[in-house]
N, C-alpha and C positions, 0 to 999 in steps of 0.2 A: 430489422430492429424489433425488439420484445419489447412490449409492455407488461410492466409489473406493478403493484405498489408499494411494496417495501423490498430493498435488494438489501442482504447480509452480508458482508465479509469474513470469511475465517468464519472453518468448521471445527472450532474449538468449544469448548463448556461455553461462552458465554455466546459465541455465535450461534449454537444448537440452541440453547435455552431461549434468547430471543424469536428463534423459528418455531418452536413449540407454541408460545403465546401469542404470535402475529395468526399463524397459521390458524391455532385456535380461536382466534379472534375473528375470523374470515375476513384478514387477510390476504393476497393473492402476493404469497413470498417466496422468493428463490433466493437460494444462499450458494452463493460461492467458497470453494475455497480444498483445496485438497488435504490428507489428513495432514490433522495437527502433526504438533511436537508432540505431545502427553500420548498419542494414541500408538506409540513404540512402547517399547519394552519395559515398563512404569509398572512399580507397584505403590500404590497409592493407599493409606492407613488409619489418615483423619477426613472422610468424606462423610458426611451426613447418612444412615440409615444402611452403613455395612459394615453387619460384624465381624466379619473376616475380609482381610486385604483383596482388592479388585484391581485389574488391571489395567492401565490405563486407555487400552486399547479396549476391553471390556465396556466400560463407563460410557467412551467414544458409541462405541458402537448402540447403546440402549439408546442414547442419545439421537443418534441417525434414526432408528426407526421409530421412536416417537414422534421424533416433529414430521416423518415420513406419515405418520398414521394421522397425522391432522392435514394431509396437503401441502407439506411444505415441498417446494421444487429444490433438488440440490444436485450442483454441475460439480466435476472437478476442474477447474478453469481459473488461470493465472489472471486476477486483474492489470489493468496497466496503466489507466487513467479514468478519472471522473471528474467531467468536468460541467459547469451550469447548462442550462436550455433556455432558450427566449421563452418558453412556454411556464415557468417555473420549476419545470422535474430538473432535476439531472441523466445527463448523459454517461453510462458505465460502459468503457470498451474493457473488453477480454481479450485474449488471444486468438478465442473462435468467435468470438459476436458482440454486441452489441445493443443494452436494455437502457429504456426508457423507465425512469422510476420515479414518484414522490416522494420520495424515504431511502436512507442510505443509515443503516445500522454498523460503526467501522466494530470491528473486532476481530482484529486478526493478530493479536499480542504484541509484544515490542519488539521492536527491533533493534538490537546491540551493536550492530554492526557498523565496525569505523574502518574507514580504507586505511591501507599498508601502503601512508608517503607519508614521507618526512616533511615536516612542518607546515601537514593539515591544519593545524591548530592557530597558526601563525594568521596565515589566510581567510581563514573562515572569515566569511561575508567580507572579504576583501578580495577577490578572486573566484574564492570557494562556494558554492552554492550546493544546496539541496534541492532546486525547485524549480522548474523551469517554465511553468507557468507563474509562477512570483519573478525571477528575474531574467528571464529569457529577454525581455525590452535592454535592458542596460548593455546586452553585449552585440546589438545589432552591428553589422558588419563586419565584427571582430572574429579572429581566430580561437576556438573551443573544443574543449575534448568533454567526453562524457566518460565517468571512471566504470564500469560495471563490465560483467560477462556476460548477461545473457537478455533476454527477448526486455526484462524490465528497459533495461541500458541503449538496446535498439530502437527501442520506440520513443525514449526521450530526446535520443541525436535526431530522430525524423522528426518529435516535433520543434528542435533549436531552430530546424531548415527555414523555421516559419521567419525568424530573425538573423540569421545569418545563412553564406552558404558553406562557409570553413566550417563543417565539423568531422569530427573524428572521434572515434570511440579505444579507449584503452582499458586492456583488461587487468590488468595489474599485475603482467606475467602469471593469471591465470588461463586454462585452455576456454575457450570459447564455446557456449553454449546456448547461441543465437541458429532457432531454427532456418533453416534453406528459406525458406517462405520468407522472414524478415531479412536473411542474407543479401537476395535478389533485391528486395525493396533499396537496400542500402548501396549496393553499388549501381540501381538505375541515379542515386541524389551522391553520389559523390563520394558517400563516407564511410574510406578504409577502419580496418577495424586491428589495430596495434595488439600483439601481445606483446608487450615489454610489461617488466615493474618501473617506477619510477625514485630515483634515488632520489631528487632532491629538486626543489621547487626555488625559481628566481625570484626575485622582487625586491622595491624596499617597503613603500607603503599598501602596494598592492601587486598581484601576481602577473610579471612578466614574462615567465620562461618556466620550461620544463626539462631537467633533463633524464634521460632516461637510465638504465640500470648498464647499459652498454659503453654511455659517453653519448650518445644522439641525443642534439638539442633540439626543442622546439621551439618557438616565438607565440606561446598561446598566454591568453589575460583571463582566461573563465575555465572549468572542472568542475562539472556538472559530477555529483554525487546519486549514483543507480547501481548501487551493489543487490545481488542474488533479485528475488522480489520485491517488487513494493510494499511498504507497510502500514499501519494507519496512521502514522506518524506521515508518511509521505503524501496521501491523499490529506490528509489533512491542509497541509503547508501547502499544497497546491488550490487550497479552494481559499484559502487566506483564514484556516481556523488556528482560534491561539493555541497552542502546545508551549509547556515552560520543557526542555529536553529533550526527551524521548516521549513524556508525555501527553496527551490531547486533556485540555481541560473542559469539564463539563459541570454542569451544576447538578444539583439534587437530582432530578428526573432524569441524568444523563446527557442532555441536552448540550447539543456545542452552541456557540457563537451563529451559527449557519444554519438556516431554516431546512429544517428537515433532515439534520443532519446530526444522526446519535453514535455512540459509544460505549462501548463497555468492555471490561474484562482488563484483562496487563495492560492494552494501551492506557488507560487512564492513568497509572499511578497507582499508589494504595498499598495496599496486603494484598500481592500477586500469589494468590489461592484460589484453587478451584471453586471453593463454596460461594468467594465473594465474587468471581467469574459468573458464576450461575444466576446471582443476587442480580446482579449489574444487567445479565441479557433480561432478565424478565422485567425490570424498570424499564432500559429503554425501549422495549418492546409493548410497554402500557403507553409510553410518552411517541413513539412512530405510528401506534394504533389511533390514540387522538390525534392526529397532527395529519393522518389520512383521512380520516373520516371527515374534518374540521376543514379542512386545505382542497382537498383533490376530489372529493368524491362528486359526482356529478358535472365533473368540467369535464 
């Protein structure tokens, strides 16, 4: 496990700009997150201090070696959960590792994405869940699917295992995109991994049945929501921070609900613009800088 003191999410404008001033601030930050969205094939018009149009991949990039020239550590590395320490830090597992940190910067933009089943909407928080460290207690012993394809989706059916042993993961008749490495983890605990879509969900008050897009029914009461990656919507909900939506709410200084635990850029809400992207990393990165120095330093 790594020690850090500030960990970033999302190598986007506001997760760069955040690592420019931690970094510069000396503190000791690594940011996660592989290229953004903006940093394809983007030509971008109203950006502060360019007179002719840049590219977004361009912008990305000055960005990387900036906060590169002040120290910032940056991995390309899928998060997958973050969760408290007895110690006070928080715990951030990846894909490949595992850091111990003070400070947890989310910015890894919103996430839009809603599963393709017919009366998600119905269910929601009667069945339906986002979270599994918020409701994973309520379905102990119960039968459970987790809806997602890839490595995010697998490591949320391994952590259900902590409360039930029925789980299963369904991909939503998409192909599967769970590497070998979490494959083996899943069928040493049991849980096959369905590619069906699901046509149509049981219940009356709450979700008893599934059926699939074949005619195969299930007998499941929980559908655990883990499409593509995590997003800071999803860490958020897992550490118990308030979000109205999609977004995480934060006050002036950025700051959530959760000590030591900042925001900025689309996750929050607002005018999802790169310049108030930039605005928002450099705030929460003056409010992570006090909150390390004040909090952590010398323990």
């Amino acid at each position: 496990m790594k020690d850090v003191e500030t960990l970033i999410i999302g190598q986007g404008p506001a997760g760069l700009s955040a690592a420019i001033y931690t970094a510069r601030g000396g503190i000791k930050t690594m940011l996660l997150g592989c290229d953004p969205k903006i940093a394809g094939d983007y030509d971008i018009d109203n950006y502060f201090g360019f007179h002719e149009t840049v590219s977004g991949k361009e912008l990305i990039d000055r960005g990387v070696a900036q906060a590169k020239r002040f120290g910032a550590e940056m991995l390309c590395d899928r998060v997958l959960a973050i969760h408290f320490d007895d110690t006070g830090k928080y715990i951030v597992k990846t894909e490949k590792d595992e850091y111990r940190t003070c400070s947890v910067i989310l910015a890894t933009g919103v996430s839009r994405k809603k599963p393709d089943i017919p009366g998600v909407d119905k269910f929601d928080g009667r069945g339906i869940s986002w979270c599994v460290s918020c409701d994973g207690f309520f379905f102990k012993g119960k039968k459970v699917l987790v809806a997602g394809e890839g490595i995010y989706a697998a490591n949320q059916a391994i952590e259900l295992t902590d409360y039930t042993p029925d789980v299963a993961i369904c991909t939503l008749g998409k192909e599967s995109s769970i590497t070998p490495e979490y494959m083996k983890r899943l069928r040493e605990l049991n849980i096959p991994v369905i590619e069906k879509s699901i046509k149509e969900l049981k219940g009356d008050d709450t979700l008893k049945g599934i059926v699939f897009a074949d005619g195969e029914e299930l007998n499941a009461e929980g559908i655990f929501i883990a499409l593509g990656d995590a997003s800071s919507t999803d860490f958020a909900r897992s550490l118990g921070i308030i979000t109205e939506g999609n977004f995480i709410q934060v006050d002036r200084d950025m700051k959530t609900n959760a000590p030591g635990i900042f925001a900025a850029g689309d996750c929050t809400g607002g005018f999802l613009q790169i310049a108030v992207a930039v605005g928002e990393g450099a705030v929460a990165a003056r409010s992570a800088i006090a909150y390390v120095k004040e909090t952590c330093r010398g323990k």
